[in-house]
C-alpha positions in Angstrom: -17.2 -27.0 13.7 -16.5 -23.5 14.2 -19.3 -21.2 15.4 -20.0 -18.5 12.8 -20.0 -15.7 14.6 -17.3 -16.4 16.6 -15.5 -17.1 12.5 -17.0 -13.7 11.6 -15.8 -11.6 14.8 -12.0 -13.6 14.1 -12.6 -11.8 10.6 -13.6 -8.5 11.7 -10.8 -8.1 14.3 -8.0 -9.3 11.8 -8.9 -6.4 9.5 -8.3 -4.3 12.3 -5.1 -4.8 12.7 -3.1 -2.0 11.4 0.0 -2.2 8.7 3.1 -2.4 10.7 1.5 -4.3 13.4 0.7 -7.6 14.9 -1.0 -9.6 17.1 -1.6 -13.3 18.7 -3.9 -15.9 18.2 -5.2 -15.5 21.9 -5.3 -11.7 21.8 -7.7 -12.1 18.7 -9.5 -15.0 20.9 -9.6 -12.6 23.9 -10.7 -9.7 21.5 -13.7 -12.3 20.6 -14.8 -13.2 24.4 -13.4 -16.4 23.9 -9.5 -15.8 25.7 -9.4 -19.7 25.7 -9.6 -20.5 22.4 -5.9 -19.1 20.3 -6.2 -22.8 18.8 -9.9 -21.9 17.2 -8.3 -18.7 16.0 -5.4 -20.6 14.3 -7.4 -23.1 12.4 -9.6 -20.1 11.3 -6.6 -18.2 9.9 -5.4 -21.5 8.2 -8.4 -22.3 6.6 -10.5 -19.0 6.4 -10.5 -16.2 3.9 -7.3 -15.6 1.8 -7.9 -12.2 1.3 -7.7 -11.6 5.0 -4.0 -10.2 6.7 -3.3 -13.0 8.3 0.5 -12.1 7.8 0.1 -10.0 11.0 -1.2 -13.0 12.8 1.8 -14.6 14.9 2.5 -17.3 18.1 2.7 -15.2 21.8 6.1 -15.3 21.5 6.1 -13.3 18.5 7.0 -16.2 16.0 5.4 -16.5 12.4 3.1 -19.3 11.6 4.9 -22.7 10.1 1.3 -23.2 8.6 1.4 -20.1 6.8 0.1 -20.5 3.4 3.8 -20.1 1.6 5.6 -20.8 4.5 7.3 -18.4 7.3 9.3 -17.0 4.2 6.7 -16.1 2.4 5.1 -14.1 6.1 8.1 -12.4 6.8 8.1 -10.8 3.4 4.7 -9.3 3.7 5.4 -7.9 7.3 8.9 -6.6 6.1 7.0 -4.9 3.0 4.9 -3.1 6.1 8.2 -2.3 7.7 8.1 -5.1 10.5 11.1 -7.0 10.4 11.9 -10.3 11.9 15.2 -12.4 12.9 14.9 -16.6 13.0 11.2 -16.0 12.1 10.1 -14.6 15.3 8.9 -10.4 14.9 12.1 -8.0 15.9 10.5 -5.9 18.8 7.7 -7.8 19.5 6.6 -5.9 22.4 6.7 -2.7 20.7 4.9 -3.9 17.5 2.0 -6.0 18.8 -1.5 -4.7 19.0 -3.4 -5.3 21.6 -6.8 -3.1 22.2 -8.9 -2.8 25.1 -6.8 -6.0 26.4 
C-alpha cells in the first residue's frame, strides 16, 4: 500500500510540470525524498487520479508509458498537442524537454 502522503506529494509535483515538458518516474520520486522509488511513482500514475497530466510522465530514457491508459498512441498525442513530439515512442529532445527542479 502506498503511503498517502507520499501518493499526495506524487500529485502535487505532477501538476507542476509545465505544458511542453516532461519528466521521469525517479525525478518525481527524487522530487518526493524518496529517489529510490520510480516504481512507486509508476503504479501511482497507473492507477491514481485521471485528471492528473500524466502524459508528461515518461521512462529515464525518455520513452512513453506502455501502461498508458490508451496506449503510447494515445500519450504521444497529448504531448504533440503541447508541442512535444516524439519518434518510436521515445520524447524527440529529451534532454532539452525534461524538467527537472532543484535536482
Amino acid at each position: 500500500m502506498v503511503d498517502s502522503l507520499f501518493r499526495d506529494t506524487i500529485y502535487k509535483l505532477i501538476v507542476e510540470v509545465p505544458a511542453g515538458r516532461v519528466t521521469t518516474y525517479g525525478d518525481l520520486a527524487a522530487l518526493a525524498g524518496h529517489a529510490n522509488a520510480p516504481r512507486i511513482v509508476g503504479g501511482i500514475a497507473h492507477f491514481g487520479d485521471t485528471n492528473l497530466p500524466w502524459h508528461r510522465l515518461v521512462n529515464r530514457f525518455g520513452g512513453l508509458a506502455s501502461g498508458f491508459h490508451g496506449g503510447r498512441e494515445v500519450q504521444a498525442q497529448l504531448l504533440a498537442h503541447e508541442g512535444v513530439t516524439c519518434t518510436n515512442f521515445i520524447v524527440d529532445n529529451f534532454k532539452e524537454k525534461r524538467w527537472t527542479p532543484n535536482l
